[in-house]
C-alpha positions in Angstrom: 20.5 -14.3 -11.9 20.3 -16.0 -8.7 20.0 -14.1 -5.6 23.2 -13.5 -3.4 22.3 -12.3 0.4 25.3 -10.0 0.9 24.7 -8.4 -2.3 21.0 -8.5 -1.7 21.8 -6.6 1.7 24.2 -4.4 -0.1 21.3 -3.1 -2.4 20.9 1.1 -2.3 19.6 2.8 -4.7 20.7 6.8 -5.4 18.5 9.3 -4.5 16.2 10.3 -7.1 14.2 13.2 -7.6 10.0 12.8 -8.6 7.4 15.6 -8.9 3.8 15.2 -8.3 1.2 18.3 -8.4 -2.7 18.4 -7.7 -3.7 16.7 -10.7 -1.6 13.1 -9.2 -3.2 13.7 -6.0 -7.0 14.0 -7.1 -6.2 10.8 -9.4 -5.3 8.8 -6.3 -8.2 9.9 -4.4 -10.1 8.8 -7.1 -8.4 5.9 -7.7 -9.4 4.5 -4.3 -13.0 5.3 -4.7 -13.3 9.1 -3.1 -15.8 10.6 -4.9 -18.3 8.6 -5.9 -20.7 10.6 -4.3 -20.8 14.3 -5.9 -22.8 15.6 -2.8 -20.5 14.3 -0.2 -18.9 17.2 0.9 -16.6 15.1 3.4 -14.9 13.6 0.6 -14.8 16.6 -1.5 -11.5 18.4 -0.2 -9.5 15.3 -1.7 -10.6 15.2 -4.8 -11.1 18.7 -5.6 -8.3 21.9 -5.9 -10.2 24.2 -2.9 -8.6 22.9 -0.2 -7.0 19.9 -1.4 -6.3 17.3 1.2 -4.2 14.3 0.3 -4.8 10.7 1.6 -2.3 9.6 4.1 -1.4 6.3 1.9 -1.4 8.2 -1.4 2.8 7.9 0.0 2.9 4.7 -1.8 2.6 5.8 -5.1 4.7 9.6 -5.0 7.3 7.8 -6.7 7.3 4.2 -9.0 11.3 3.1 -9.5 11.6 -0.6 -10.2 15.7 -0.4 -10.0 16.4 -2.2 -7.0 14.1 -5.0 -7.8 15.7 -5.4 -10.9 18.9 -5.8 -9.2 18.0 -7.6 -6.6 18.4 -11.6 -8.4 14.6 -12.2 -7.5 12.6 -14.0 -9.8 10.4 -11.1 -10.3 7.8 -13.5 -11.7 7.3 -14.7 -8.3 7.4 -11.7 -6.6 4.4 -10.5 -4.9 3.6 -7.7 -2.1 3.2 -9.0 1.9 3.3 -6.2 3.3 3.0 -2.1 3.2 3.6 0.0 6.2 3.9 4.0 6.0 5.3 6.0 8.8 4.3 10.0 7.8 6.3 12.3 9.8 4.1 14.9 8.6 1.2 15.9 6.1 1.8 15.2 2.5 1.8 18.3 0.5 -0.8 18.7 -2.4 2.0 19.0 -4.6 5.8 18.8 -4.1 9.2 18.0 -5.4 10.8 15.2 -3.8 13.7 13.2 -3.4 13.4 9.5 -3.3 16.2 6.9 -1.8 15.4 3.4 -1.3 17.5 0.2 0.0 16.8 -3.1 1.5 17.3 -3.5 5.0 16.3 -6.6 5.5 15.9 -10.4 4.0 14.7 -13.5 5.0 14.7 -17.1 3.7 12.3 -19.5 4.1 13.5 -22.8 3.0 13.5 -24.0 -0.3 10.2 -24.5 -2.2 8.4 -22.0 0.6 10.1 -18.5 -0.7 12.0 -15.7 0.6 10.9 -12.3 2.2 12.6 -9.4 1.5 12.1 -5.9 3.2 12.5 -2.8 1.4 12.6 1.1 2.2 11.5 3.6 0.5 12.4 7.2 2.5 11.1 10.3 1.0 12.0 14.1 1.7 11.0 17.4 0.3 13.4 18.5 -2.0 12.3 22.6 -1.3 13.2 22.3 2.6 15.1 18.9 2.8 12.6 17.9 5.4 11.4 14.0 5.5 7.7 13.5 4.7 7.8 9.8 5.0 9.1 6.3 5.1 7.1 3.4 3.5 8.7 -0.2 4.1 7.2 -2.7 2.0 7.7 -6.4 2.5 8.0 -8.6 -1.2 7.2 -11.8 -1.1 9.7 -13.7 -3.2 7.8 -17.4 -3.5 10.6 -18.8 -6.0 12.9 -17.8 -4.0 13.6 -19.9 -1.2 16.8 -21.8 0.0 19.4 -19.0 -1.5 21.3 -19.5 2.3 20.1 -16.3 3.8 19.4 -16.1 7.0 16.0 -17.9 8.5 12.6 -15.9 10.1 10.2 -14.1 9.3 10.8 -9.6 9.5 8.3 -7.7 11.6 5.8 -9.3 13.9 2.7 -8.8 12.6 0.0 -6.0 14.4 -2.5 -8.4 16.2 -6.2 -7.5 16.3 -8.1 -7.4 19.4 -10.2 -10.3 20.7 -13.8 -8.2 20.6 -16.2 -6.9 18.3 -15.7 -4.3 16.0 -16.4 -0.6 17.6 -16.9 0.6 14.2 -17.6 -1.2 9.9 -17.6 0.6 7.1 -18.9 -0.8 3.8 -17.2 0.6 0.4 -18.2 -0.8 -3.0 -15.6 -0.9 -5.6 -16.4 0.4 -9.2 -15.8 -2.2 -12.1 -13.4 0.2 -13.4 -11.2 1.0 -10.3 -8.7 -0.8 -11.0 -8.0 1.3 -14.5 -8.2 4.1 -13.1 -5.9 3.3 -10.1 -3.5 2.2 -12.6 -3.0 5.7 -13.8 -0.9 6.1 -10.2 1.8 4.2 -11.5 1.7 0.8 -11.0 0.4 -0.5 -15.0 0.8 -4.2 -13.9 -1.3 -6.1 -17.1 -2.9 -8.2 -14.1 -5.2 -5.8 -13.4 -6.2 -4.2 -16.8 -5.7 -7.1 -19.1 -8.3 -10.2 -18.9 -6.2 -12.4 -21.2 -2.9 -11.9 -18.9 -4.9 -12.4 -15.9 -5.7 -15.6 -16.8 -2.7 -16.9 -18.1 -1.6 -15.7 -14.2 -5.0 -17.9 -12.6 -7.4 -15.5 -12.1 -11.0 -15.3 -13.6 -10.5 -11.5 -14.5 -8.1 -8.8 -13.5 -7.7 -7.7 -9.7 -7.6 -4.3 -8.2 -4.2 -3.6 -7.1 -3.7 -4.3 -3.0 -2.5 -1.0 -2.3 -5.3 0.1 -3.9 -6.9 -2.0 -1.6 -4.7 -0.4 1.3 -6.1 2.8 -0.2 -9.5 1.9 0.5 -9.4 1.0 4.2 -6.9 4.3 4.7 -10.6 6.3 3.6 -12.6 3.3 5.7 -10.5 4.1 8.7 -10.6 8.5 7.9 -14.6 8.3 7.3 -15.5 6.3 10.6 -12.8 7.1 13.2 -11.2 10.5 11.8 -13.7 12.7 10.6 -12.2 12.7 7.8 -9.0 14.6 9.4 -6.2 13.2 6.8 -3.2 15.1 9.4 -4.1 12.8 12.3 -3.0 9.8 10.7 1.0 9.4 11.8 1.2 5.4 10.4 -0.4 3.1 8.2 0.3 -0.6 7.7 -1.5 -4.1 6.6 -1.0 -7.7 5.3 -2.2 -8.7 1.9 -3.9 -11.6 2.5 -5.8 -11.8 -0.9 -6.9 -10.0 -3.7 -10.0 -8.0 -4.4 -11.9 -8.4 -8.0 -12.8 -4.3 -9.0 -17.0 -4.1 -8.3 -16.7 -6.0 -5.5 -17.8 -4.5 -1.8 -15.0 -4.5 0.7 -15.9 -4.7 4.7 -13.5 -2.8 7.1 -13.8 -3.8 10.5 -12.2 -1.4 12.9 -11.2 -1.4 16.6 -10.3 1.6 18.5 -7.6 1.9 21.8 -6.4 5.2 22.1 -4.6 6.3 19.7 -4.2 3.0 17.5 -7.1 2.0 15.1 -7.1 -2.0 14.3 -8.5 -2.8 11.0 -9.1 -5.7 8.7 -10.7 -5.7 5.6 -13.0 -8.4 4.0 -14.9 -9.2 0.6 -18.6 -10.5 2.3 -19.7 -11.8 -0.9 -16.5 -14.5 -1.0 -15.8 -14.2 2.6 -12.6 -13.9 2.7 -10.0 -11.7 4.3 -8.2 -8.8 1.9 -6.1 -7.2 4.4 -5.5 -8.5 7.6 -3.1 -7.3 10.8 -4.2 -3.5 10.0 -3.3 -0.5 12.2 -3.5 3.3 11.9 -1.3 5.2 14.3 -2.9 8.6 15.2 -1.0 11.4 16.4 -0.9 11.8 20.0 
């Protein structure tokens, strides 16, 4: 099915209800690496019931519906994930009924042979009060699909890093087995549990999911410039830049100016850049 931009535009899902409780929101801490350590009793509150404390970006994964891609004409083959930014209008609850509604809002082409962008929205409310909790827009990457006679550019600018040395880094290994374990969230892509289908895709072994990734500088940027205070994180975004093989260590670089956090994240070993463009918006 080839993609058609005013249908593409047109694209709005019904809302749908999805239900998540504490066990979903200790697997995502988990899942990102929280933990590790038994006797950190900073990290303890998310991933254990007293007091539990969900991770700002644990709003990507409340709620997995794969109906507007399906629609959209993409060549889902091809598809791959630019770009995640969250806007939290206020703490996630430790467990909830929700309503989810998502739509594109936005679409780009690139030319033919160089791929299409698409921007999606995913807006989520608490069913119980009918209060927002947050809105995540993600950007797809559609590389085979290019030259469909949308309109040209490029969506959001993205966030630019300052032009000075880190004021804080923050090393975080990765366990071989994250990326089965982040899996579990929702997002059971073969690519990163099954070695035979991630080579047939060009990789030497499966890869740890970006947002999983994402995940990973959220708790960077919460244990060196938040004390670990989940509320005062307001926004969250990044570029994928590349992917992350599970065991590996992953670098977060972090500048501070008010209240915006810059962040980037890096693989030392392979030297080369996971997430780029990063900012954390802390409330006022």
């Amino acid at each position: 099915m080839a993609v058609e931009y005013d249908k593409l535009m047109a694209l709005e899902g019904e809302e749908k209800e999805f239900s998540y409780t504490d066990r979903e929101t200790m697997l995502y801490a988990v899942g990102i690496g929280m933990g590790c350590d038994p006797m950190n009793r900073d990290e303890l509150p998310f991933v254990f019931e007293k007091n539990l404390t969900p991770v700002p970006t644990m709003a990507t994964v409340l709620a997995w519906d794969e109906t507007l891609m399906m629609a959209s004409g993409l060549n889902l083959v091809m598809v791959v994930h630019g770009e995640q930014r969250i806007t939290l209008h206020r703490p996630l609850p430790s467990a909830a009924t929700i309503l989810v509604k998502q739509r594109v809002v936005d679409a780009f082409d690139k030319g033919e042979g160089r791929g299409a962008l698409v921007l999606v929205e995913t807006a989520i409310r608490e069913k119980a009060s009918g209060e927002p909790l947050c809105t995540n827009l993600s950007t797809v990457f559609a590389r085979g699909d290019g030259g469909f006679g949308g309109p040209a550019g490029s969506g959001p600018a993205p966030h630019q890093l300052p032009d000075r040395d880190p004021d804080a880094v923050c090393d975080l290994k990765t366990t071989p087995n994250q990326a089965l374990i982040y899996r579990l969230c929702g997002d059971r892509n073969p690519l990163h549990a099954d070695p035979d289908f991630a080579d047939a895709a060009g990789f030497p072994r499966p890869i740890l999911h970006g947002l999983c990734t994402y995940g990973s500088a959220c708790r960077a940027v919460l244990k060196s410039m938040c004390d670990y205070q989940a509320a005062s994180i307001t926004g969250f975004e990044a570029r994928f830049t590349a992917p992350v093989f599970p065991g590996e260590w992953i670098r977060t670089e972090m500048w501070r100016d008010g209240n915006e956090i810059s962040f980037r994240s890096n693989i030392p070993e392979r030297e080369v850049i996971a997430l780029n463009n990063g900012k954390a918006t802390l409330a006022a």
